[in-house]
MARPA-21255 format. One line per 2 residues: number of its first residue (from 1); their letters; for each residue y, z, x of C-alpha. Coordinates in pm, whole numbers. Layout:
! residues N
NUM = A = Y:Z:X ~ ...
***
This chain:
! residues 435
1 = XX = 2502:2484:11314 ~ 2275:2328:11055
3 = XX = 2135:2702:11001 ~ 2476:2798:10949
5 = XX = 2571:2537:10678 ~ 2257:2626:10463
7 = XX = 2345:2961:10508 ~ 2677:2883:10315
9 = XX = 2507:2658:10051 ~ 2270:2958:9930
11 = XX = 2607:3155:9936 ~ 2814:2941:9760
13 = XX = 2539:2916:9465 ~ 2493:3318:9446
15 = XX = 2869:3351:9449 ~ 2982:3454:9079
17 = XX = 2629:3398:8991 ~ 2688:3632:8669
19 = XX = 2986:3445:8572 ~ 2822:3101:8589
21 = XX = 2522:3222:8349 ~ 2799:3359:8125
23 = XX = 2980:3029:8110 ~ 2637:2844:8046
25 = XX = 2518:3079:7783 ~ 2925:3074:7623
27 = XX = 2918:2679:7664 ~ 2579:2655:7484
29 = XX = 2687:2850:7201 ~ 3023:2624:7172
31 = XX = 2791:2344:7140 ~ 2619:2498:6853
33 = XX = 2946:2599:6679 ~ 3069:2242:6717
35 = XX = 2740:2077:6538 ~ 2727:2340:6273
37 = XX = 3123:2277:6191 ~ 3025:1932:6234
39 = XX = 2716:1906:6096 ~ 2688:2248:5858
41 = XX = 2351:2337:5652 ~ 2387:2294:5298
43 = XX = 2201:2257:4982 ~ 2142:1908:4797
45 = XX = 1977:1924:4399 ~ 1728:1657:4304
47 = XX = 1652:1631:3922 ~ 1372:1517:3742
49 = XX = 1128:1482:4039 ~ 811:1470:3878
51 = XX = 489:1705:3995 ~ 147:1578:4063
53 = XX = -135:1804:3940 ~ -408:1850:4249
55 = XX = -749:1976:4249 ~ -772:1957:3854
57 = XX = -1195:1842:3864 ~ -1195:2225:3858
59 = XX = -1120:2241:3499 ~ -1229:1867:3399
61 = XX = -1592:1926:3598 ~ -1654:2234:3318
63 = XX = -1588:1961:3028 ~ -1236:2074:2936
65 = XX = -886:1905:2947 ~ -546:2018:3013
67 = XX = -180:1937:2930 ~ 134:2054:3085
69 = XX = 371:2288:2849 ~ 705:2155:2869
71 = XX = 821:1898:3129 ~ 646:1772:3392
73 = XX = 897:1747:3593 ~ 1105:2010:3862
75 = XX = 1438:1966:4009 ~ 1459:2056:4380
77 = XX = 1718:2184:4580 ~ 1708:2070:4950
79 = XX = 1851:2289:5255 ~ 1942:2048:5527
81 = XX = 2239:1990:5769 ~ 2496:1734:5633
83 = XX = 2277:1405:5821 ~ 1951:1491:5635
85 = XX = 2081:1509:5312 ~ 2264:1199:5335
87 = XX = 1963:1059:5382 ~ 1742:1219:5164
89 = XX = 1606:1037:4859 ~ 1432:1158:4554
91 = XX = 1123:921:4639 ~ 1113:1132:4951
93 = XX = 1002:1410:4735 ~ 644:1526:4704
95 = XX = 561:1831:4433 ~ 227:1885:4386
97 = XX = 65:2169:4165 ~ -265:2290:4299
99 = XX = -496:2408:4015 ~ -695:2616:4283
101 = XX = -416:2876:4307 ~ -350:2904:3922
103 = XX = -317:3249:3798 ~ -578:3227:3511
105 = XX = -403:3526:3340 ~ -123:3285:3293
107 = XX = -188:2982:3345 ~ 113:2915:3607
109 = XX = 77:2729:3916 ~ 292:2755:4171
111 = XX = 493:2443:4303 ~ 488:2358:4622
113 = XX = 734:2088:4828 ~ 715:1839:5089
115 = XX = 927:1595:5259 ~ 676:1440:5488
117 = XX = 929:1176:5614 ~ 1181:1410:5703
119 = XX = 911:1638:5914 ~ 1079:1960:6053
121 = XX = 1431:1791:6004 ~ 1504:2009:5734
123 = XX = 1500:2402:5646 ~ 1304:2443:5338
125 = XX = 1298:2300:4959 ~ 1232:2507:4671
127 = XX = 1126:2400:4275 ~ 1288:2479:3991
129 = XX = 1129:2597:3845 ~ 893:2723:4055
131 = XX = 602:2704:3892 ~ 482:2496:3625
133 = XX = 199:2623:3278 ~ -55:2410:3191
135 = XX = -292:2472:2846 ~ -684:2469:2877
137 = XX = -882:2331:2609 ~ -1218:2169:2504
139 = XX = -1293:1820:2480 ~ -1396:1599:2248
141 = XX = -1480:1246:2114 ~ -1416:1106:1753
143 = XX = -1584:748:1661 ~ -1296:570:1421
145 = XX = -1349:231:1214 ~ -1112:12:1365
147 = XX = -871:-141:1085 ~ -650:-504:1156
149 = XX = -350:-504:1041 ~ 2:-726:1160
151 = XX = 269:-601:1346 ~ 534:-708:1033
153 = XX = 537:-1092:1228 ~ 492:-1355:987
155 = XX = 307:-1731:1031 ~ 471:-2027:996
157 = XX = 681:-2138:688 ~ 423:-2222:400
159 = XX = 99:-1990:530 ~ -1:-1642:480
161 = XX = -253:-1448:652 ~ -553:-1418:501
163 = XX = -863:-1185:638 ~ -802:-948:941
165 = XX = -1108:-899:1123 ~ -1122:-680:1422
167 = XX = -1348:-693:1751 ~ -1467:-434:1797
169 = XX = -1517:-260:1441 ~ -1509:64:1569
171 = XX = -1342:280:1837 ~ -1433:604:2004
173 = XX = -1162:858:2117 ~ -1205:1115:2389
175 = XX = -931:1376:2485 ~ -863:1731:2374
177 = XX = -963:1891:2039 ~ -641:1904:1915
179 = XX = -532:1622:1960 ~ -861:1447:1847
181 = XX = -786:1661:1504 ~ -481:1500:1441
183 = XX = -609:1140:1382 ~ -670:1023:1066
185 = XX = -738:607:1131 ~ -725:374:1418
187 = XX = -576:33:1400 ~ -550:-298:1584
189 = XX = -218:-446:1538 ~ -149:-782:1598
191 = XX = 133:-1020:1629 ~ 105:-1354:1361
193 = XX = 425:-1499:1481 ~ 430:-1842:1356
195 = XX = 69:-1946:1372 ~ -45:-2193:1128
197 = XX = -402:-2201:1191 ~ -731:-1963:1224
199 = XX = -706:-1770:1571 ~ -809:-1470:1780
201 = XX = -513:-1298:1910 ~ -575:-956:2116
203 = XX = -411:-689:1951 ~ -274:-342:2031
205 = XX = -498:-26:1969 ~ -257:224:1703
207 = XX = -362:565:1630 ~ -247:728:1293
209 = XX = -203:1118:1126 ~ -242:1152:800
211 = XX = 121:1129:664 ~ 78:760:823
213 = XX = 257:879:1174 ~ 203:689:1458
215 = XX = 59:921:1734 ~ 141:903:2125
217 = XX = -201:862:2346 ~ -72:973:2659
219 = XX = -398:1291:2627 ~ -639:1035:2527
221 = XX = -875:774:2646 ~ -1061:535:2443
223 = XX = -1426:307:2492 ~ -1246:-71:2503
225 = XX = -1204:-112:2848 ~ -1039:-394:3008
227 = XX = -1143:-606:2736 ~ -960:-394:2487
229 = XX = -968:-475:2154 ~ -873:-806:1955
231 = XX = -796:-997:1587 ~ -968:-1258:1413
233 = XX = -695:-1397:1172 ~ -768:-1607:902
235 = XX = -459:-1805:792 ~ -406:-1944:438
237 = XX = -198:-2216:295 ~ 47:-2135:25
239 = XX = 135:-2367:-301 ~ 319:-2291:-590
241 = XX = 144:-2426:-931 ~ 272:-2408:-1294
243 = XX = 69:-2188:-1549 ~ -53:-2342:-1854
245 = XX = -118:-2178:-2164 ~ -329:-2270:-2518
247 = XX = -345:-2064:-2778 ~ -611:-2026:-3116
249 = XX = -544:-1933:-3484 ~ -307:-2086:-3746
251 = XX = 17:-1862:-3824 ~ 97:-1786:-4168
253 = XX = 179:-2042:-4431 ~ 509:-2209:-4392
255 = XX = 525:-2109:-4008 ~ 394:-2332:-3751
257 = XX = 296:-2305:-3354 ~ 572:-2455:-3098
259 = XX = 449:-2379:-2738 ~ 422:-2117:-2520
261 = XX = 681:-1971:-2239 ~ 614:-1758:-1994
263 = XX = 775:-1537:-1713 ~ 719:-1642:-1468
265 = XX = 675:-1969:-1504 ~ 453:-2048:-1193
267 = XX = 292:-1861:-932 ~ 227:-1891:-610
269 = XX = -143:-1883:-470 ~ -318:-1930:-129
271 = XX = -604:-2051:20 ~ -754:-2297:258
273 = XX = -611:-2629:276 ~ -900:-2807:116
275 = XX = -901:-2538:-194 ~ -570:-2601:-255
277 = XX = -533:-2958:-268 ~ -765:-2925:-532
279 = XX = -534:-2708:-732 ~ -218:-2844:-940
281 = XX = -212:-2569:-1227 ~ -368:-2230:-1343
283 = XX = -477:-2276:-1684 ~ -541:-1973:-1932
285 = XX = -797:-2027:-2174 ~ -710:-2075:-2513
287 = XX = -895:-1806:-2627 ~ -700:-1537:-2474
289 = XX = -409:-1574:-2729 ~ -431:-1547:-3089
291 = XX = -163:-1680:-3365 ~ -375:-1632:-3630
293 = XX = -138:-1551:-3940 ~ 178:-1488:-3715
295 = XX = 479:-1513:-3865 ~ 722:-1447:-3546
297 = XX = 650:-1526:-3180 ~ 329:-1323:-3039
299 = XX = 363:-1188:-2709 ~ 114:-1069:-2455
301 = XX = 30:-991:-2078 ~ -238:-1167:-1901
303 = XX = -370:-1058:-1590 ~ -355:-1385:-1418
305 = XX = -638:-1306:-1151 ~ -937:-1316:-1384
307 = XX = -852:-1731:-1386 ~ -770:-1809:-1036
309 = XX = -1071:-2069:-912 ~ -1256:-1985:-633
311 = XX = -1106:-1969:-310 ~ -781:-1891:-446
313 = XX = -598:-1591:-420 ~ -264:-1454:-525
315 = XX = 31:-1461:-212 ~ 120:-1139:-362
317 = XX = -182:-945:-484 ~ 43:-701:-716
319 = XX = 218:-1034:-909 ~ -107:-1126:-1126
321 = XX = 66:-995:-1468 ~ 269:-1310:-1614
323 = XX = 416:-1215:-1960 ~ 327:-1523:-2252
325 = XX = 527:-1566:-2557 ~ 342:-1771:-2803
327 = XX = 657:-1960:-2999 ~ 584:-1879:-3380
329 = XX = 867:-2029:-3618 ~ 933:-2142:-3988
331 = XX = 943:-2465:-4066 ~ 1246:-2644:-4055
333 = XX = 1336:-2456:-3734 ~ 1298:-2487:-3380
335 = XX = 1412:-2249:-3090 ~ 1511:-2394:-2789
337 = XX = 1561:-2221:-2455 ~ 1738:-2340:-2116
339 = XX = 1916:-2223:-1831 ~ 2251:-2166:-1783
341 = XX = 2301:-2341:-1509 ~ 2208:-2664:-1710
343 = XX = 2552:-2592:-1946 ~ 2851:-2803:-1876
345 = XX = 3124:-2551:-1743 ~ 3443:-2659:-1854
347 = XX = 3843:-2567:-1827 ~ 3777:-2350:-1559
349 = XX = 4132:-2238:-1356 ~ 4117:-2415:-983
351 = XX = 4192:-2063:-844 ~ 3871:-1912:-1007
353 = XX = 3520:-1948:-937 ~ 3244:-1874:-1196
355 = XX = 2896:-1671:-1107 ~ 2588:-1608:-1289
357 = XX = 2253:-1484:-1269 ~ 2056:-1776:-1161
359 = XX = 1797:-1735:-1414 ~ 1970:-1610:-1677
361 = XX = 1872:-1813:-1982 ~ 2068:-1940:-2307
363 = XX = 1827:-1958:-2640 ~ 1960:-2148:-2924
365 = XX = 1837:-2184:-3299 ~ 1812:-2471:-3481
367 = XX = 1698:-2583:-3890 ~ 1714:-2920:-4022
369 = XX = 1472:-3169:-4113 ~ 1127:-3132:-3892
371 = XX = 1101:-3444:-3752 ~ 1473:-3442:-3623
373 = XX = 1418:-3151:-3469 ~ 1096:-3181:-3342
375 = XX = 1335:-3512:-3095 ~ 1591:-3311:-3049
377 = XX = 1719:-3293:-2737 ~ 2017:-3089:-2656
379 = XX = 1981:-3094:-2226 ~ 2324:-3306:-2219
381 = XX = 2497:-3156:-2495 ~ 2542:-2768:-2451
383 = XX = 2888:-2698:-2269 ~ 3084:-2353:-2214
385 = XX = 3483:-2411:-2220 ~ 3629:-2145:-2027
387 = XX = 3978:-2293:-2075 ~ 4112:-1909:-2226
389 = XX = 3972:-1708:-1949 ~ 4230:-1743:-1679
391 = XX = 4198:-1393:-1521 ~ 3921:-1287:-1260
393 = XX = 3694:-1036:-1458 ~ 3342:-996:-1681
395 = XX = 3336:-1205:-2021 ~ 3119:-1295:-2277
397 = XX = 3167:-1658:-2375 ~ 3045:-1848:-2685
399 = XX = 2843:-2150:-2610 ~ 2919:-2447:-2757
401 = XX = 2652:-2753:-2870 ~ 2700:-3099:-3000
403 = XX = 2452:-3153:-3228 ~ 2357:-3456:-3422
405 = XX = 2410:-3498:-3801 ~ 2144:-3307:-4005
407 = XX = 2072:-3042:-3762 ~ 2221:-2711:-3772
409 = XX = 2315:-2395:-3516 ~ 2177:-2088:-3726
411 = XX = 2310:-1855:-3509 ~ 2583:-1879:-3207
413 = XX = 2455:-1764:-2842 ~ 2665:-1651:-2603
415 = XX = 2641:-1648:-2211 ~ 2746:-1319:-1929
417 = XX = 2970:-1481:-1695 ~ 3145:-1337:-1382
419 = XX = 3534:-1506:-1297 ~ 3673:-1406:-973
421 = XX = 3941:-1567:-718 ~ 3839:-1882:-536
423 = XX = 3816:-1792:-169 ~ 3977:-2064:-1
425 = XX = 3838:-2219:330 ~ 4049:-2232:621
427 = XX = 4117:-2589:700 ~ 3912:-2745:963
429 = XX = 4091:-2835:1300 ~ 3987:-3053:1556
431 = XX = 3999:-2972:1931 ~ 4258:-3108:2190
433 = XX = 4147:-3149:2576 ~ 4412:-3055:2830
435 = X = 4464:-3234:3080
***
């Protein structure tokens, strides 16, 4: 009996035996025709991943350098089922270029890609492109003085920067020939935002061409090391002083000497606090201007520089030329010059406002007796009456002078003034909380 029922077992399993490994075989492919609807293999792009050069000591070992031509970077298109390249991320990415399988004919290495985190979880990934050129080349070194300059910061309100002194003084450059050939002057550049005091500041290593381009130094390497390079900066204190004039000679009979004017009238100079404390005014010597026998006011430019005491310096280096007018005039005359903003303006129209140059000047002529005029002072009574210009526009307006008894205007000045419409402020309003 028990013979019998594993007799029917071992029958029941070889009955339709062909038709059971059919239906296994049909079922298995079903499953795969499920997951691939399911789950198909597709393609996913990746830009801009970039590729690592390997193996290069091959080309740096025989003392030459290389740089990619074009970008360094590939885009890479992924074949994975639909789970993968969710997944996937461009950090997942490995290209690598392997200098020992460069085709030396031209220069090409091929491109190869990985996705180690992924394993065998994917099909394949290909560049593109698929390979990428480098360019061979010698190279070199180049030894460079190393200039200071500032990075267009400026020090505190009433300094200037003196002397730029940079640590080290000179700088050498290693990288390939051409680009070594393209540098004309190396530069520390440093920031001088608002000091006020002598300081060491480290400073940022600039590379030049010769049409004063600032070159990239991605190819190149340089001798500072982790120290890198940095600025001693001297700072200076700045002071504006008056400049003085004298003059030698006697003008020509019945003329006489008056003073001297100059533009401009003061300069402004630099130097260390103790220097200039000690300085109030430039004075030019009196032998630098002549009136010998002039009969009309002599005028002449003075470099300014050749008096400046020691320890002084200009703020601006190119404003050392001052022009000097030595006032010549007949006697029984005096010329007298002041700004316009010192006339009275009056009857000017509430809806206009009146603009000027704020240095323009007005010069008035006097004759009378010389002792009255060598008093006179006109600083309260020189007005301009605008009461006839009522229209916004460009005039030229007489000035008018009160003068005292015995003196007389020779000749009428006028002044360039500039009417236009009042803008009107908008009325101030005050703010209301809400409750």
């Amino acid at each position: 009996m028990e013979r019998m029922a594993q007799k029917m077992k071992k029958y029941r399993f070889r009955n339709n035996l062909g038709l059971k490994i059919i239906a296994f075989f049909f079922s298995a492919f079903l499953w795969l025709i499920v997951v691939n609807v399911d789950n198909p293999i597709g393609s996913r792009t990746f830009a801009d991943i970039p590729v690592r050069i390997i193996n290069d000591d091959i080309i740096t070992s025989s003392g030459e350098v290389y740089q990619v031509i074009g970008e360094n970077t590939v885009s890479v298109v992924v074949y994975a089922n639909r789970e993968v390249r969710q997944k996937l991320d461009p950090e997942d990415i490995i290209a690598t270029a392997d200098v020992s399988q460069m085709d030396t004919t031209t220069n090409l290495i091929p491109i190869d890609i990985s996705i180690p985190e992924f394993g065998d979880d994917y099909d394949s990934a290909v560049a593109v492109p698929r390979n990428i050129r480098i360019q061979r080349e010698k190279s070199g070194s180049k030894v460079l003085a190393l200039t200071a300059e500032t990075n267009g910061t400026t020090p505190r309100d009433g300094y200037t920067i003196g002397s730029l002194t940079a640590d080290p003084n000179n700088v050498t450059i290693t990288g390939p020939q051409s680009a070594l050939d393209q540098i004309d002057r190396a530069v520390a550049r440093v920031d001088v935002e608002g000091i006020s005091k002598d300081t060491t500041r480290k400073a940022e290593l600039v590379l030049y061409d010769a049409n004063g381009n600032e070159l990239g130094q991605t190819q190149l390497d340089n001798n500072l090391g982790e120290e890198g390079v940095s600025v001693a900066v001297e700072v200076l204190k700045e002071k504006t002083v008056p400049v003085k004039f004298g003059v030698t000679g006697t003008p020509a009979e019945g003329y006489r000497y008056t003073g001297c004017t100059s533009v401009p009238e003061s300069i402004r100079i630099c130097g260390t606090s103790s220097d200039t404390d000690e300085v109030d005014e430039i004075r030019v010597p009196a032998s630098v201007i002549s009136v010998e026998g002039a009969s009309a006011p002599v005028e002449q430019t003075v470099d300014i520089t050749a008096y400046l005491p020691d320890g002084i310096s200009l703020v601006d280096e190119n404003a050392g030329s001052i022009t000097v007018t030595a006032m010549v005039e007949q006697e029984g005359t005096r010329t007298i010059k002041m700004l316009v903003s010192s006339a009275r303006i009056t009857g000017l129209a509430e809806n206009l406002e009146v603009d000027y140059e704020p240095d323009a000047e007005i010069t008035l002529q006097f004759r009378g007796d010389q002792q009255a005029l060598d008093v006179l002072d006109i600083s309260n009574a020189v007005s301009i009456n605008l009461s006839d210009y009522t229209e916004p526009g460009e005039y030229e307006v007489p000035v008018e002078v009160n003068i005292p008894d015995g003196i007389e205007l020779i000749s009428g000045a006028t002044v360039n003034l500039t009417l236009s419409e009042k803008t009107e402020e908008a009325p101030e309003t005050s703010g209301q909380e809400s409750d």
